[in-house]
Backbone as a printed PyTorch tensor [residue, N CA C, xyz], in Angstrom:
tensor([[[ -6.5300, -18.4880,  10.6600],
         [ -5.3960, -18.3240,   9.7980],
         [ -4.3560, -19.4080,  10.0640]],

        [[ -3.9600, -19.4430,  11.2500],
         [ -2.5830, -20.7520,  12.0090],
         [ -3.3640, -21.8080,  11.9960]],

        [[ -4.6500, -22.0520,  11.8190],
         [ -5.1250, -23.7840,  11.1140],
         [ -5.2400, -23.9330,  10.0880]],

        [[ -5.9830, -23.0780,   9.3800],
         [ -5.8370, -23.4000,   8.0600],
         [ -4.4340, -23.3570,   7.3060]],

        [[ -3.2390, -22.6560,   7.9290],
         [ -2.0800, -22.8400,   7.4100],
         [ -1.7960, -24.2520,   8.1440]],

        [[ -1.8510, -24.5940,   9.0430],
         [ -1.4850, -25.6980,   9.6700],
         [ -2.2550, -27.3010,   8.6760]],

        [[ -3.4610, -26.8840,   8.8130],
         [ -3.8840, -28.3930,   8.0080],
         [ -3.9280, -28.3310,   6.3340]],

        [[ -3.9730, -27.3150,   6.0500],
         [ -3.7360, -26.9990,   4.5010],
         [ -2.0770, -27.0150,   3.5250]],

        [[ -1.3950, -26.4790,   4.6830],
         [ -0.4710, -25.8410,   4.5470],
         [ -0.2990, -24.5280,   3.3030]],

        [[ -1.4360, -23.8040,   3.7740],
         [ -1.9510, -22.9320,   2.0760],
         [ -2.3920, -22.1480,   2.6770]],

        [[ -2.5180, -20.4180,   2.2860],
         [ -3.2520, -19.6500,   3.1590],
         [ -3.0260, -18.4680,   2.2420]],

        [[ -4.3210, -17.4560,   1.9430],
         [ -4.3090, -16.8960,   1.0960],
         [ -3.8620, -15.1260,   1.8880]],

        [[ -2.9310, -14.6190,   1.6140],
         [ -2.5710, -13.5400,   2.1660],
         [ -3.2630, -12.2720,   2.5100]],

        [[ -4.2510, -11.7120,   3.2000],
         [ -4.9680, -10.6650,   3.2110],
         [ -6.3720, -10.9020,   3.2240]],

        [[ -6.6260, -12.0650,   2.6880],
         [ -8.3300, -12.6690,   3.2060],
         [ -8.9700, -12.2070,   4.2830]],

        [[ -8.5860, -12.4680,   5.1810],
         [ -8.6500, -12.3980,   6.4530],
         [ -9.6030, -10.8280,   7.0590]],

        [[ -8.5220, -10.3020,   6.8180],
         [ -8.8310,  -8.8060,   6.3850],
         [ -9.8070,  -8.0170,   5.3710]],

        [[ -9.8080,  -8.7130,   4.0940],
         [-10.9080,  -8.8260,   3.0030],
         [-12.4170,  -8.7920,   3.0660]],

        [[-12.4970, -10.2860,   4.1330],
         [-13.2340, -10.8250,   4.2870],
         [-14.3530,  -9.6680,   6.0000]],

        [[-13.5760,  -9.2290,   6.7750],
         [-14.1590,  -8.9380,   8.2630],
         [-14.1200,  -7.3430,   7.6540]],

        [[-15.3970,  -7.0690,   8.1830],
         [-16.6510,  -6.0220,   7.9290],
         [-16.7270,  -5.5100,   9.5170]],

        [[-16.3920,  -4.2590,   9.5540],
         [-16.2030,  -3.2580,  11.0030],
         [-16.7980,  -1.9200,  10.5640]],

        [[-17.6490,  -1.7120,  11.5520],
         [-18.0830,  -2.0380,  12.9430],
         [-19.4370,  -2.7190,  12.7850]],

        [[-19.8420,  -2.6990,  11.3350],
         [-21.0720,  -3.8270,  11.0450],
         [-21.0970,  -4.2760,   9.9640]],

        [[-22.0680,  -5.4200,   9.2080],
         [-21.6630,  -6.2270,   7.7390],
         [-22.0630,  -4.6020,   7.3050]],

        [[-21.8540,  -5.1430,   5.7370],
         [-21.8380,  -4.4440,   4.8200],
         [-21.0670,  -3.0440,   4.9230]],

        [[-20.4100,  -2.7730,   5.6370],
         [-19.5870,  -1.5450,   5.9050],
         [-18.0580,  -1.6920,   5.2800]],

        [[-17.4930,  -0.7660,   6.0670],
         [-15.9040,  -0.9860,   5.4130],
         [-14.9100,  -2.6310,   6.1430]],

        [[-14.1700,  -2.8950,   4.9230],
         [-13.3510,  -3.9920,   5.4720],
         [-12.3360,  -3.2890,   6.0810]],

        [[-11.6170,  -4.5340,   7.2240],
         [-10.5170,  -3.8960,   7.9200],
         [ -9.1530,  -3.7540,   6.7280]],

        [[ -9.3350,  -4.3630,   5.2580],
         [ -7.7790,  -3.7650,   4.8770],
         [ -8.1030,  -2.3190,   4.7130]],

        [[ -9.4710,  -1.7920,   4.5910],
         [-10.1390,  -0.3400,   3.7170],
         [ -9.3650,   0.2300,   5.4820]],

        [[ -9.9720,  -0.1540,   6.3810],
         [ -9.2150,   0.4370,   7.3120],
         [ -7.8100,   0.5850,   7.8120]],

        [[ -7.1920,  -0.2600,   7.2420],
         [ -5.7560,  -0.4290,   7.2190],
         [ -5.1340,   0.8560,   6.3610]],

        [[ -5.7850,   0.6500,   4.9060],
         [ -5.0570,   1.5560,   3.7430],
         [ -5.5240,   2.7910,   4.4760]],

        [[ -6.7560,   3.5760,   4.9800],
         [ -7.1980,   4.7060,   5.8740],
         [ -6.0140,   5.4230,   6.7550]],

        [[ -5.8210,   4.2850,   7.9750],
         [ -5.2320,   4.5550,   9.1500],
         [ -3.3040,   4.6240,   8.4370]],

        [[ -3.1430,   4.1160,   7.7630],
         [ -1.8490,   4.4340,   7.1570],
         [ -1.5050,   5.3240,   6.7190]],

        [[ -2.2810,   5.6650,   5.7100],
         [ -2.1970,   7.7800,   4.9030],
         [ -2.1630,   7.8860,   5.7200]],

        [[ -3.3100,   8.2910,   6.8780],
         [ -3.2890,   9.2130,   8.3230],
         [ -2.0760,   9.4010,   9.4140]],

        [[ -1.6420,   8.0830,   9.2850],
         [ -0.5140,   8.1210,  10.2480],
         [  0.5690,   8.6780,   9.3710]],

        [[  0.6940,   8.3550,   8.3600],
         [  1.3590,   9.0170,   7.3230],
         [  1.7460,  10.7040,   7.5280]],

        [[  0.6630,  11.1530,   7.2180],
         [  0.8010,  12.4620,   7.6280],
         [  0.7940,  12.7200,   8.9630]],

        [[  0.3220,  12.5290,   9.9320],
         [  0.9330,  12.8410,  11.3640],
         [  2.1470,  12.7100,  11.3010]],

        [[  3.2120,  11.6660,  10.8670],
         [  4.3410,  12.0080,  11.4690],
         [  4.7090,  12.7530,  10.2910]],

        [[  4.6880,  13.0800,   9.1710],
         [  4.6600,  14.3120,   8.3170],
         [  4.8580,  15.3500,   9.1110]],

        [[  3.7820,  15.7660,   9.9170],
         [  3.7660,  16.7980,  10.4510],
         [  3.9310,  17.3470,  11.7730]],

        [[  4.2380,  16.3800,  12.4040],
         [  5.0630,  16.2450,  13.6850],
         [  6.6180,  16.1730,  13.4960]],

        [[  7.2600,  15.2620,  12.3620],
         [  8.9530,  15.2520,  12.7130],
         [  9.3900,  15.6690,  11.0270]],

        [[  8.6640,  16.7710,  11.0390],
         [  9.5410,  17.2950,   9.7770],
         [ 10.4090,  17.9920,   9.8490]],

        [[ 10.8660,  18.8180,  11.0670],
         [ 12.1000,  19.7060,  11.5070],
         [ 12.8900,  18.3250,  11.7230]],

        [[ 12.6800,  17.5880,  11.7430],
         [ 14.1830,  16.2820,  11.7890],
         [ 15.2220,  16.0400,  10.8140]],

        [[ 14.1320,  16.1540,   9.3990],
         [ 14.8840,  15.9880,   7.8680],
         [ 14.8340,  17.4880,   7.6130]],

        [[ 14.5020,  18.5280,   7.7550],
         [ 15.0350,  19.5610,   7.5380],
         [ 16.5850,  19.5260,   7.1490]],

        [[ 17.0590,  19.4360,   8.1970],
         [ 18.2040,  19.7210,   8.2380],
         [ 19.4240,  18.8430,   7.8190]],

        [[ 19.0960,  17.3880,   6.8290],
         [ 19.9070,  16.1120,   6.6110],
         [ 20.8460,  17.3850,   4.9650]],

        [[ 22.0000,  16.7290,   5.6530],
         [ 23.1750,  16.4120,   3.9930],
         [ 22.5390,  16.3960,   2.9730]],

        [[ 23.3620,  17.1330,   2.3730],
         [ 22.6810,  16.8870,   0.9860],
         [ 22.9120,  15.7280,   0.1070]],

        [[ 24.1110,  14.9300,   0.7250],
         [ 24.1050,  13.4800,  -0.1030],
         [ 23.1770,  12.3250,   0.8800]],

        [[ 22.8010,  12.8700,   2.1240],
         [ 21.8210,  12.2740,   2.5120],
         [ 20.4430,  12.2680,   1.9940]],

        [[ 20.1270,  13.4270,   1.6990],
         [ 18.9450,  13.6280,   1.4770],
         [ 18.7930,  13.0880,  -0.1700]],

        [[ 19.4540,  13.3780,  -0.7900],
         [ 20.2160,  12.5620,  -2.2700],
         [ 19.5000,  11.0570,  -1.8940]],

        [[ 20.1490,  10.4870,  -1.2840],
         [ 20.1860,   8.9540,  -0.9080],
         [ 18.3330,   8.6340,  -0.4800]],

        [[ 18.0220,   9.8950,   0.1040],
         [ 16.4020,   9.0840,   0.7220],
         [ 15.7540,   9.5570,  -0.3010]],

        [[ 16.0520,  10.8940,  -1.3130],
         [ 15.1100,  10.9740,  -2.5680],
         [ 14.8540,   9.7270,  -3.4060]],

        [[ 16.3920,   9.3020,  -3.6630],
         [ 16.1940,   8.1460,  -4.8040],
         [ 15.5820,   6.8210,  -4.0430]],

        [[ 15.9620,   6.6500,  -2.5550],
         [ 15.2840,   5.2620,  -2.2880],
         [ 13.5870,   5.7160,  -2.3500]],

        [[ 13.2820,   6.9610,  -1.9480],
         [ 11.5480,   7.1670,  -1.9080],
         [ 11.0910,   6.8660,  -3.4550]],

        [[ 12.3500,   7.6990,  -4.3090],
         [ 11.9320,   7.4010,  -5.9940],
         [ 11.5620,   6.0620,  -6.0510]],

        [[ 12.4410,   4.9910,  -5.7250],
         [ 12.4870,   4.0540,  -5.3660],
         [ 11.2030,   3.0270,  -5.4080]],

        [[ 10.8990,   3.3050,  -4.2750],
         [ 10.0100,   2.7570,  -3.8270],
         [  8.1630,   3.3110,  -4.2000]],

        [[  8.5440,   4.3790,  -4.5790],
         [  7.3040,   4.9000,  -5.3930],
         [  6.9390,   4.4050,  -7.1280]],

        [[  8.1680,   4.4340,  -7.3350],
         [  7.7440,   3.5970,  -8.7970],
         [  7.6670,   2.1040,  -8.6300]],

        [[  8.6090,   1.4520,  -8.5090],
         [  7.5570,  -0.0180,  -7.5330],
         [  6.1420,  -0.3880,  -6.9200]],

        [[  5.9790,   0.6450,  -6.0510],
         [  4.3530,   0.6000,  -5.8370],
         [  3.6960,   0.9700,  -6.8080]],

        [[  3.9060,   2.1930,  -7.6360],
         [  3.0310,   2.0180,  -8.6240],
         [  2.5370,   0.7960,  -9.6680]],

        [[  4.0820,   0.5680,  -9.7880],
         [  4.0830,  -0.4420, -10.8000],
         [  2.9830,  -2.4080, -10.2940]],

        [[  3.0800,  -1.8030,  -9.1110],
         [  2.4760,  -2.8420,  -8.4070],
         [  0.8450,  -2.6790,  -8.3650]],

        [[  0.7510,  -1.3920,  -7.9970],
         [ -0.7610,  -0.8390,  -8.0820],
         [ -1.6700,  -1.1150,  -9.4760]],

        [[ -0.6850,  -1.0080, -10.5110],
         [ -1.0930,  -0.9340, -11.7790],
         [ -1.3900,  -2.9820, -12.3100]],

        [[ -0.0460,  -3.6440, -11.3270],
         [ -0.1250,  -4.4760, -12.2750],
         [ -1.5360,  -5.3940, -11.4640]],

        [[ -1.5530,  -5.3130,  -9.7590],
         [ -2.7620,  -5.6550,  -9.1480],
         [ -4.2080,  -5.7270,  -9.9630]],

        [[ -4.4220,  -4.1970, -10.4290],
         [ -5.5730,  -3.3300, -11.1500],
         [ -5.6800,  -4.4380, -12.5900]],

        [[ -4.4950,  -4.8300, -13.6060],
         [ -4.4560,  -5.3610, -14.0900],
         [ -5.0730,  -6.7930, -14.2420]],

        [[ -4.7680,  -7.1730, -13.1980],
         [ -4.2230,  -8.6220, -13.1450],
         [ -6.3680,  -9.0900, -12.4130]],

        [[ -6.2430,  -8.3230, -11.6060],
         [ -7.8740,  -7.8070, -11.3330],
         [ -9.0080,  -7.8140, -12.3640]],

        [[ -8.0650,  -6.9020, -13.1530],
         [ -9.3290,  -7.0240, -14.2430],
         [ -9.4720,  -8.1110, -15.3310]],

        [[ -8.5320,  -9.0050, -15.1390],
         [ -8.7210,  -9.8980, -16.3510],
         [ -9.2070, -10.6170, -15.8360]],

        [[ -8.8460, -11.1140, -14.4960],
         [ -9.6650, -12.1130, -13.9520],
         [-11.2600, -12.2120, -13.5970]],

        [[-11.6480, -11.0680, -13.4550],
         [-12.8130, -10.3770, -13.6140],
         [-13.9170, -10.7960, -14.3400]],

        [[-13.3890, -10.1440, -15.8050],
         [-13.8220, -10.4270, -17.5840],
         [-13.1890, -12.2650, -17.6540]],

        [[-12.1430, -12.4550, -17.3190],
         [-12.5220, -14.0300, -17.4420],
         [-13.3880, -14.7120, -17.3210]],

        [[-13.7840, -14.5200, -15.4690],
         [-14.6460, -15.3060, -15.2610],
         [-15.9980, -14.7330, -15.8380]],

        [[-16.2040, -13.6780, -16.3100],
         [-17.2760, -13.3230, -16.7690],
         [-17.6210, -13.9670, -18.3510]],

        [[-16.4020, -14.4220, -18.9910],
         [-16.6400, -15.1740, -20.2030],
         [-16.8570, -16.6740, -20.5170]],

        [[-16.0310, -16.8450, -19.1840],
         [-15.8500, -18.3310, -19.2440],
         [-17.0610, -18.8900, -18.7560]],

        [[-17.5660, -18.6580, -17.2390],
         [-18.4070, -19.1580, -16.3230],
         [-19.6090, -17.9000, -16.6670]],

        [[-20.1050, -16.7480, -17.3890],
         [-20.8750, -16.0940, -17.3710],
         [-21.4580, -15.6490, -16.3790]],

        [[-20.6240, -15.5080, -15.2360],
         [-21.0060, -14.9990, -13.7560],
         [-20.0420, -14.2750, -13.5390]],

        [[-21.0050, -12.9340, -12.4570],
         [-19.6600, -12.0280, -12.3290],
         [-18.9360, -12.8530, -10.8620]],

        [[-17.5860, -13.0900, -11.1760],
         [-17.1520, -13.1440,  -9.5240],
         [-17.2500, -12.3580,  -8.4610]],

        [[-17.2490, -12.8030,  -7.4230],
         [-16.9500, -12.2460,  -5.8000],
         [-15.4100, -11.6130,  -6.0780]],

        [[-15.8700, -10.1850,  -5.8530],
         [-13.8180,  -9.5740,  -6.2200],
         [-12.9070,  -9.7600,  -4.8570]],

        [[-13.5540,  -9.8580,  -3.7930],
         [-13.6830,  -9.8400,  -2.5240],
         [-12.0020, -11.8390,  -2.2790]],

        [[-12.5280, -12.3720,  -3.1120],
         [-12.3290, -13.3310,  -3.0940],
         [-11.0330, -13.9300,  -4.4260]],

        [[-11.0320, -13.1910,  -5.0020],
         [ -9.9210, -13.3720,  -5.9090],
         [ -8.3820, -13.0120,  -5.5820]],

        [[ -7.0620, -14.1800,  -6.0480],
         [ -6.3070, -13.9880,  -5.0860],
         [ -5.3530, -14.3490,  -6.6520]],

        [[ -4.0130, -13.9660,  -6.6920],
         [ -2.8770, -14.5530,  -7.3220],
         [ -1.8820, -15.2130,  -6.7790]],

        [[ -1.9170, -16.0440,  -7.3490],
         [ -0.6250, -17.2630,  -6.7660],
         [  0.6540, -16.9650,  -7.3610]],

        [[  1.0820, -15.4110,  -7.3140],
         [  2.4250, -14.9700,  -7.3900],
         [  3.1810, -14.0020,  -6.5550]],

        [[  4.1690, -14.6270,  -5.8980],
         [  5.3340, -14.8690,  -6.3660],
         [  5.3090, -16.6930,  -5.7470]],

        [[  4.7950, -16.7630,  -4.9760],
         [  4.8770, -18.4480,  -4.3370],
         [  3.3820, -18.7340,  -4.4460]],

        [[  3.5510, -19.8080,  -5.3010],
         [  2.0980, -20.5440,  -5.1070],
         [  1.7750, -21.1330,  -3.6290]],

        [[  2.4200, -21.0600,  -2.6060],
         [  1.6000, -21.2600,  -1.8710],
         [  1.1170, -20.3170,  -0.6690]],

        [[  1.7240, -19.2030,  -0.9870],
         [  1.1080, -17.9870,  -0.0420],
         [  0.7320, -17.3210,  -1.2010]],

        [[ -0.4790, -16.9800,  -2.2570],
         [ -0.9570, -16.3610,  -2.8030],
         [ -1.6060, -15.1090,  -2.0510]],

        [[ -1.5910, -13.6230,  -2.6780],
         [ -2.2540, -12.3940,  -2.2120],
         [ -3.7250, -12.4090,  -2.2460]],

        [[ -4.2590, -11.9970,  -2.1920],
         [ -5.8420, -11.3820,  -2.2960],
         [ -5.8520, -10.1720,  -2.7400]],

        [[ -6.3050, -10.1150,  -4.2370],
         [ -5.7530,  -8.6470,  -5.1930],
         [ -6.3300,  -7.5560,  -4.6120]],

        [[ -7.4600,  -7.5890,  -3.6560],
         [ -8.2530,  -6.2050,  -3.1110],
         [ -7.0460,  -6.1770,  -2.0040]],

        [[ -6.7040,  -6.7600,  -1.1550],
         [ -5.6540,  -6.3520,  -0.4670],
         [ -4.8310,  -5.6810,  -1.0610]],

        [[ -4.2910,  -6.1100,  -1.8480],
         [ -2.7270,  -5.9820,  -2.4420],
         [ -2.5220,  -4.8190,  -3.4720]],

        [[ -3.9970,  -4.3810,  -3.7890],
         [ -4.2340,  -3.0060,  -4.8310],
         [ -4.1790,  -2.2880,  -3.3080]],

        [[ -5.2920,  -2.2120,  -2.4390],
         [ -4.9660,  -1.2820,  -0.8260],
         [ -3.6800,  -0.9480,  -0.6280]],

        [[ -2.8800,  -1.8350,  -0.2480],
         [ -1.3640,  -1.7990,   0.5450],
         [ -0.5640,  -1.0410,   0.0810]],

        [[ -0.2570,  -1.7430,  -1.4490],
         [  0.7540,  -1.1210,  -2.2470],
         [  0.3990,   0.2480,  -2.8320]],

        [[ -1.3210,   0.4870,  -3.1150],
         [ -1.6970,   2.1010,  -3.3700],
         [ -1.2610,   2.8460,  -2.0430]],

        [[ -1.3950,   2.4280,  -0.5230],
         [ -0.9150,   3.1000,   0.1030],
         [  1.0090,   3.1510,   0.2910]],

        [[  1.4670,   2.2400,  -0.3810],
         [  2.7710,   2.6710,   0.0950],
         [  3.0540,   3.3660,  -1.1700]],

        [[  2.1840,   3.7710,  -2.5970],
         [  2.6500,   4.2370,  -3.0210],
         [  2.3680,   5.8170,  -2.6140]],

        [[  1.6140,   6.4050,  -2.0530],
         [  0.7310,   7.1220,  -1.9510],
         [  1.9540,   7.9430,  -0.3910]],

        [[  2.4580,   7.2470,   0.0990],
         [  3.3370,   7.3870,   1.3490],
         [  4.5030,   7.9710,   0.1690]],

        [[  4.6680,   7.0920,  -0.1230],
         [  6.7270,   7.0340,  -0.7710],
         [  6.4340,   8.3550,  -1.6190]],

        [[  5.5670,   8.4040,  -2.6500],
         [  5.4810,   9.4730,  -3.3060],
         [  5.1940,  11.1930,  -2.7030]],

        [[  4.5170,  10.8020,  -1.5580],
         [  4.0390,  12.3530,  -0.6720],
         [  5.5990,  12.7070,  -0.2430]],

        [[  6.6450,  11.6390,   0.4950],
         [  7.8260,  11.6850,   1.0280],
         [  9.0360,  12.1250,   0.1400]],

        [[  8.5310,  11.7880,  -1.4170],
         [  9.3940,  12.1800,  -2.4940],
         [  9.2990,  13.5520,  -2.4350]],

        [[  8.1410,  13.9010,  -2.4120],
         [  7.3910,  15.3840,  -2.9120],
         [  8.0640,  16.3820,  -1.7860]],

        [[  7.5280,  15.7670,  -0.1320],
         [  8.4330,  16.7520,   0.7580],
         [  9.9120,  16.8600,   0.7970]],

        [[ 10.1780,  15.9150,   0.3390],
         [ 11.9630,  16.0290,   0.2390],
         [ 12.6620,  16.9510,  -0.5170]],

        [[ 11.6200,  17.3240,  -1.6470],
         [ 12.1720,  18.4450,  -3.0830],
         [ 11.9780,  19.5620,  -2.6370]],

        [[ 10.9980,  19.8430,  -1.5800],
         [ 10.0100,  20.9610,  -1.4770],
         [ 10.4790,  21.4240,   0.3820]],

        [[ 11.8900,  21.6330,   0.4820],
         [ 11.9960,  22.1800,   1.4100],
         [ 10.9450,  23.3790,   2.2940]],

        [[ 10.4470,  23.3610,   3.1050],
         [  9.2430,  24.2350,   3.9340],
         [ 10.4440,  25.2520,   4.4430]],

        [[  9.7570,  26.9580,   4.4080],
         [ 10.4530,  28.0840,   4.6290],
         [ 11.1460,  28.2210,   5.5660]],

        [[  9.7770,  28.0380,   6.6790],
         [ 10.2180,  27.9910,   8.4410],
         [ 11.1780,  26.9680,   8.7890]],

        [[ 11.2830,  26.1540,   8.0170],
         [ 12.4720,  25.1540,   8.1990],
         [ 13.8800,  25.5820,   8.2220]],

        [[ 13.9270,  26.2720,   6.8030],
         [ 15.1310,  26.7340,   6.3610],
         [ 15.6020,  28.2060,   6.6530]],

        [[ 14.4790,  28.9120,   7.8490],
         [ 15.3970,  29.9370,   8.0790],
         [ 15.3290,  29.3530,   9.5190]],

        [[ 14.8760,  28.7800,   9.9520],
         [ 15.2140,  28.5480,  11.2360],
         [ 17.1120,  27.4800,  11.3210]],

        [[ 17.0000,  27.0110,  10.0000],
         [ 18.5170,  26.7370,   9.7720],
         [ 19.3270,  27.7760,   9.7000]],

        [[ 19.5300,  28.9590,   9.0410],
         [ 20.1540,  29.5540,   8.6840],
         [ 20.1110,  30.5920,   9.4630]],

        [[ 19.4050,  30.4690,  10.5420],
         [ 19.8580,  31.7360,  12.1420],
         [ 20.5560,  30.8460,  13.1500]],

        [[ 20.4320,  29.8390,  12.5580],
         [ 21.0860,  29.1090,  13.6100],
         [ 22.9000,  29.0890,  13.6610]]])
């Protein structure tokens, strides 16, 4: 990665990851393990430090609904436009060159052409942060019982 950015000065974001097959070829890539181990950790601390936000302000809790809103419609919007942007390139090369591409290997050169994403990454990441922000929206509305009477003996 630090040579090919070094003699290129170009380096495609998430390749890396794309590309390396664990714990043998043809198995899962490490971003598939990345987007995995994230939900998961996701919910562990879900369910380990949820008596923490129990108990936040209500203009606090105000404030982390709309940033989770936030940040959940962004990822979507990101998820969607990845999926998008994926599939044309797809059917492009399938019209132009009459070969299907390597999806593995397709990357967009946006927002800086010179750190372009790798769209299988970048559909992973952002499905998982949408997939986070939105579960975090959901517990925030949905106060848990034992929470709230253990507030209210207190």
């Amino acid at each position: 990665m630090m040579s090919e950015w070094n003699e290129t000065g170009y380096y495609v974001m998430g390749e890396v990851l794309v590309q390396t097959q664990v714990p043998f070829e043809n198995f899962a890539n490490l971003s598939t393990w990345l987007f995995f181990s994230v939900v998961v950790g996701w919910y562990c601390v879900t369910r380990i430090g949820w008596k923490r936000t129990a108990g936040l302000k209500s203009y606090r809790m105000a404030l982390l609904q709309l940033m989770l809103l936030g940040f959940a419609v962004i990822c979507l919007y990101e998820v969607l436009w990845c999926f998008t942007v994926l599939n044309a390139e797809i059917g492009a090369q399938m019209i132009v060159a009459g070969t299907i591409p390597d999806i593995d290997k397709l990357a967009v050169h946006y927002p800086d052409p010179d750190r372009p994403w790798n769209l299988i990454f970048a559909t992973k990441i952002f499905l998982g942060g949408f997939l986070i922000s939105a579960h975090g929206f959901y517990l925030s509305t949905r106060p848990r019982k034992p929470a709230q009477q253990e507030i209210d003996t207190e």
